[in-house]
C-alpha positions in Angstrom: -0.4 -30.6 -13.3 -3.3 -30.1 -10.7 -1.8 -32.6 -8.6 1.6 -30.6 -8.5 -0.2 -27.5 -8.0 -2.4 -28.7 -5.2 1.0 -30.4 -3.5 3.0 -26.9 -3.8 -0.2 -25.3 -2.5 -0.3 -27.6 0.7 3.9 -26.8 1.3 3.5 -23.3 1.7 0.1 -23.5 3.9 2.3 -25.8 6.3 5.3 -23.1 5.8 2.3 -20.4 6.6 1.2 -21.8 9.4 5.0 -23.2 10.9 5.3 -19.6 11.0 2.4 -18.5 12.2 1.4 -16.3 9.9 -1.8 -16.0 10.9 -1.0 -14.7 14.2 1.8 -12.4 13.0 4.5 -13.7 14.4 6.1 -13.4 10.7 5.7 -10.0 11.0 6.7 -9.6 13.9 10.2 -11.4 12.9 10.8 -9.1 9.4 10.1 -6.6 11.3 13.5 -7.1 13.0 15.6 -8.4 10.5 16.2 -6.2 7.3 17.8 -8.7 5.5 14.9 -11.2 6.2 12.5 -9.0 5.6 14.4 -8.4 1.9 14.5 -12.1 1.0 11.4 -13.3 2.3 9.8 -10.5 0.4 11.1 -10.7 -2.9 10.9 -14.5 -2.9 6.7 -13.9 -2.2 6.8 -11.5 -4.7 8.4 -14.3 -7.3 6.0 -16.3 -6.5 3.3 -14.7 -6.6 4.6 -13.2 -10.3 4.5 -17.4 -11.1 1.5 -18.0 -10.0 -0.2 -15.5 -11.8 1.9 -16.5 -15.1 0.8 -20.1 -14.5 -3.3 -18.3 -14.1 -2.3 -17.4 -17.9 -1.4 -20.0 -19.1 -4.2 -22.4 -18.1 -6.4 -24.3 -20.5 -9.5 -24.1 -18.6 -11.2 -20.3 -18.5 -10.7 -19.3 -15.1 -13.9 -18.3 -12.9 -14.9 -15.2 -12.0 -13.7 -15.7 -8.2 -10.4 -16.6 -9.4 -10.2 -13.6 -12.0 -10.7 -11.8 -8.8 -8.2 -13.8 -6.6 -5.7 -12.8 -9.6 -6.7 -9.1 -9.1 -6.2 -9.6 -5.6 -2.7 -11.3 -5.9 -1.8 -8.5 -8.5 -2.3 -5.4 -6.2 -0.5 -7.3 -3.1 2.3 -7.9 -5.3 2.7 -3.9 -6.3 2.2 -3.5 -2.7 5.3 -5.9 -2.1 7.3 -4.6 -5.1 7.3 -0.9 -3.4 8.2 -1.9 -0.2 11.2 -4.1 -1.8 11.6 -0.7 -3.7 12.0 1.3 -0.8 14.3 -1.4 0.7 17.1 -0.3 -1.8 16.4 -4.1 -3.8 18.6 -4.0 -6.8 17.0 -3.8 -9.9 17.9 -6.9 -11.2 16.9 -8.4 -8.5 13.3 -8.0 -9.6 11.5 -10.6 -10.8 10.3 -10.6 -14.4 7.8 -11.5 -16.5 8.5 -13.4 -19.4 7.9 -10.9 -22.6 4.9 -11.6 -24.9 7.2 -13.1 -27.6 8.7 -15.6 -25.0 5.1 -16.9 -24.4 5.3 -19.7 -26.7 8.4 -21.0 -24.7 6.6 -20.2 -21.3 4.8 -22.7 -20.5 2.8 -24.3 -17.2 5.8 -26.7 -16.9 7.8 -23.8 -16.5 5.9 -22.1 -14.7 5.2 -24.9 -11.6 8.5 -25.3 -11.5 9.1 -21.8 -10.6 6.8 -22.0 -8.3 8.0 -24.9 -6.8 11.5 -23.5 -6.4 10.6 -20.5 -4.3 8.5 -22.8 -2.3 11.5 -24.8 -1.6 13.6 -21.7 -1.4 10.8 -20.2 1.9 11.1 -23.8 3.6 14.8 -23.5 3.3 14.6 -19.5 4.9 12.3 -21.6 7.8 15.0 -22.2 10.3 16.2 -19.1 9.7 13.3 -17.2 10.6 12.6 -19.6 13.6 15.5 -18.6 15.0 16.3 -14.8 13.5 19.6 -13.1 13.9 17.7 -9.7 14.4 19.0 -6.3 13.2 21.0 -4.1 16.2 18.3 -1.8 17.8 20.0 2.0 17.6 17.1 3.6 19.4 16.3 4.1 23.1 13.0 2.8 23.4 12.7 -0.3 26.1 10.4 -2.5 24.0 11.6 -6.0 24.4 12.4 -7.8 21.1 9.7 -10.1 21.8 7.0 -7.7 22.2 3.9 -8.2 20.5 3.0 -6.4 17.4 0.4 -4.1 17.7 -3.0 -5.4 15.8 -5.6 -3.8 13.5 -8.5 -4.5 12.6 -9.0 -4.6 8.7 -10.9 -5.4 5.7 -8.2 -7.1 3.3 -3.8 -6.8 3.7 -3.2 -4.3 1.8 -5.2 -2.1 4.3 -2.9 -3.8 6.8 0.0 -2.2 5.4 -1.2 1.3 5.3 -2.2 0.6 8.7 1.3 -0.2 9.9 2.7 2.6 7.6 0.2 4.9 9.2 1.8 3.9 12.7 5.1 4.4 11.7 4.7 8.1 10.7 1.8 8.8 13.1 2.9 7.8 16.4 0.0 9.6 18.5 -3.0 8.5 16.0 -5.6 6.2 18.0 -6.0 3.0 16.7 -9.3 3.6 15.3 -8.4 6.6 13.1 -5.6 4.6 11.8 -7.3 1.5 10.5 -10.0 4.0 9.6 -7.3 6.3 7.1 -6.0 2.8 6.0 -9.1 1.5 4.9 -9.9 5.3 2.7 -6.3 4.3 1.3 -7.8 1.1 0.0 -10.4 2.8 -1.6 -8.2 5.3 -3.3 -5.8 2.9 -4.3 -8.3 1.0 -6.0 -9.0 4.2 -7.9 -6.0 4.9 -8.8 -5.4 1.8 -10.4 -8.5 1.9 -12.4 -7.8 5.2 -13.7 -4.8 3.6 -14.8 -6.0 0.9 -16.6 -8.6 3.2 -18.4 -5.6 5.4 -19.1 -3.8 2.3 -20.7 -6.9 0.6 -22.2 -8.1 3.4 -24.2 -7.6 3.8 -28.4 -6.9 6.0 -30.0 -3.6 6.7 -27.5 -3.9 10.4 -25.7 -2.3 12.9 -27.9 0.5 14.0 -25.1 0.0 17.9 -26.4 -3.8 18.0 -25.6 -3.2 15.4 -22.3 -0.3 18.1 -21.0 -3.3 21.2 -22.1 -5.9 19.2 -19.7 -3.5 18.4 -17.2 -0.9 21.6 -15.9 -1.6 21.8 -12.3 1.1 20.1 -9.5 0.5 17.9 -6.1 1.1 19.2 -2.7 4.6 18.4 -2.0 4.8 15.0 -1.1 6.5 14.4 2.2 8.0 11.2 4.0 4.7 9.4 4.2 4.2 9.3 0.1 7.4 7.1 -0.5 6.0 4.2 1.6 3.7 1.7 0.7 1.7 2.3 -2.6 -0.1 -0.3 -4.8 1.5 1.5 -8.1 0.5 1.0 -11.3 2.9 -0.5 -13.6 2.4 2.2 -16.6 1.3 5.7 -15.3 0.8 8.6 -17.5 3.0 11.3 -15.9 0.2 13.9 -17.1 -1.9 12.4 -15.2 0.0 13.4 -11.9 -1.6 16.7 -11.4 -4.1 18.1 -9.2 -7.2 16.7 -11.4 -5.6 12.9 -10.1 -5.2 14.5 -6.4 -8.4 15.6 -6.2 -10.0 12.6 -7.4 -8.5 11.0 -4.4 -11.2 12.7 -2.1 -7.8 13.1 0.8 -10.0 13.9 3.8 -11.8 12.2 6.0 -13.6 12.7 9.9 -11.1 12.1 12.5 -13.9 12.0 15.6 -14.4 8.3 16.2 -18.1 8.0 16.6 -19.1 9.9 13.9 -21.6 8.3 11.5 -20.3 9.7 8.4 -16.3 8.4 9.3 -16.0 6.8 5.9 -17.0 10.0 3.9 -14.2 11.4 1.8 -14.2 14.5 1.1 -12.5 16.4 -1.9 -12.2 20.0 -0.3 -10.9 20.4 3.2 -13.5 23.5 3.8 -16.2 20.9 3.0 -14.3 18.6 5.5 -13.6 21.2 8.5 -17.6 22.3 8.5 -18.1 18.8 9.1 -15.8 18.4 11.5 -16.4 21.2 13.3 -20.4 20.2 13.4 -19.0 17.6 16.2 -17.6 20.7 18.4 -20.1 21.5 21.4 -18.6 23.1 23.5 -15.6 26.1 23.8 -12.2 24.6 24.1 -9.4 25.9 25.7 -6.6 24.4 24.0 -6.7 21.2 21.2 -4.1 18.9 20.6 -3.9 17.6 17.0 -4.4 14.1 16.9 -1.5 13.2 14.4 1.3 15.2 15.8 0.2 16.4 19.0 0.9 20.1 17.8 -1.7 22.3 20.6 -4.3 25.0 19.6 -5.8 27.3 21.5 -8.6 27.0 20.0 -10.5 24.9 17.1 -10.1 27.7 14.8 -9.2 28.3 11.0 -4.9 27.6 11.9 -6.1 24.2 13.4 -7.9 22.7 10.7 -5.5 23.7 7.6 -2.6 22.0 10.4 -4.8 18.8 10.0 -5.6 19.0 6.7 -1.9 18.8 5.4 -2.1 15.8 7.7 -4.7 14.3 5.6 -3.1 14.8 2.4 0.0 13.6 3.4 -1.8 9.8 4.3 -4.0 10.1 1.0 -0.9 11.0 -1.4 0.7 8.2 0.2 -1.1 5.8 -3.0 0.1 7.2 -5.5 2.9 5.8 -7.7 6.6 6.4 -6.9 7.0 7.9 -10.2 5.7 11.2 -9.3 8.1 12.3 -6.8 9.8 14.4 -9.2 6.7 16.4 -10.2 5.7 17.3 -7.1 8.3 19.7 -5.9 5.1 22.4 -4.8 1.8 22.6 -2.7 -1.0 24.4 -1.5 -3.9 23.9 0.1 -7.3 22.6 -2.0 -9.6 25.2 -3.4 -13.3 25.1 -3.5 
């Protein structure tokens, strides 16, 4: 079985690296092809669903650096499931894990055999992607189709994704303040799914009367940003969704880009704008905002609420798809 494993291992490094995936080119590609971008995804996502099934059912207790691969491989692939979400993928289309009482006729066999099928299955996709019919371009811009990607500079993928997601909405942001709001998303993500599991985890289960009693308030409207990519939690507690969970996400963050204190999150945007406006030395005339390029005649109280909905908008983006519906409303934070 190791053997197998290692050989199925070795075929999609050389699929990996036929690509370049390293280098982006990958990217680059799906980033042109919807309907490449769909299968290519949901066959990772398969796989990387097998390969954690075939984790569980190993005889050997697994290290404490692969218990942390898995954790790894588990928030990419709710990162991948959203975007195939978002991509209108049909929902059986999904893959599945097999249910607790098919455990006993889920095996490693099974399992390495799934995951030597998608393997073949992203070899076969190879020629294909080498060569992509690419989708028609309905937009004026004079990039050529072979243009390079624009790169980031990141601690892990998933902050890779925010980064590009970031881009996409946020046109005008520098480069650093993107990677910088990507990596905060990391961070709250991360949060969000460990509130989750505690959530799950705990005994006796909440009583849903005294959760809804601890739990009334509603999230800032969520605008386009929030339905793109978000690690999500499998199981949520809708009570949860309020503004106890939005706070907890700490949504802004200094946008000057030597300032020592850029990775500070802060929870209430007066807290925020008196450090921001600590960097301010001398009288401005006008101020663009760095997101939308909205001008200001001056730094004053207008400016600073204008970028602050900016900041929520990136830090709501991690939360689970599930809320959408509860959060029709929004105000600003209050100290």
């Amino acid at each position: 079985g190791r053997r197998i494993c290692q050989n199925e291992l070795e075929r999609f490094l050389l699929w990996c690296q036929g690509l370049d995936v390293a280098d982006g080119r990958l990217d680059e590609v799906l980033s042109r092809s919807k309907e490449l971008h769909r299968q290519v995804l949901s066959l990772l996502l398969r796989l990387g669903t097998s390969i954690l099934q075939a984790m569980s059912q190993a005889s050997v207790e697994p290290s404490q650096l692969q218990l942390d691969d898995c954790d790894h491989l588990r928030a990419l692939l709710d990162v991948a499931e959203t975007m195939l979400k978002g991509s209108g993928l049909d929902e059986h289309e999904r893959p599945d894990t097999p249910l607790e009482s098919d455990e006993s006729n889920y095996g490693m066999v099974e399992s390495i055999e799934e995951i030597s099928a998608y393997v073949d299955c992203l070899l076969d996709l190879a020629p294909a992607l080498d060569n992509p019919v690419l989708d028609i371009q309905t937009d004026d811009s004079n990039e050529p189709l072979s243009g390079t990607k624009e790169s980031f500079t990141t601690s892990c993928e998933e902050a890779l994704i925010y980064c590009r997601k970031i881009r996409d909405r946020f046109d005008p942001l520098p480069r650093y303040l993107v990677e910088r709001l990507a990596e905060a998303n990391v961070v709250r993500a991360a949060k969000i799914r460990e509130m989750q599991h505690q959530v799950v985890s705990k005994e006796p289960p909440i009583n849903d009367t005294v959760t809804e009693s601890l739990f009334t308030g509603r999230l800032p409207q969520i605008t386009e940003t929030t339905k793109s990519s978000v690690p999500p939690p499998s199981v949520f507690s809708s009570a949860l969704v309020s503004r106890h969970v939005f706070n907890d996400l700490n949504p802004y963050m200094c946008t000057i880009e030597h300032c020592q204190m850029g990775g500070t999150l802060y929870k209430h945007s007066r807290t925020w704008a008196l450090h921001e406006s600590a960097h301010v030395t001398a009288a401005f005339r006008s101020v663009e905002c760095t997101f939308c390029s909205a001008t200001y005649q001056r730094l004053d109280d207008a400016y600073y609420k204008h970028v602050s909905g900016h900041l929520r908008e990136v830090s709501l983006s991690v939360l689970p798809q599930t809320i959408d519906n509860d959060a029709e409303s929004g105000t600003d934070d209050s100290e």
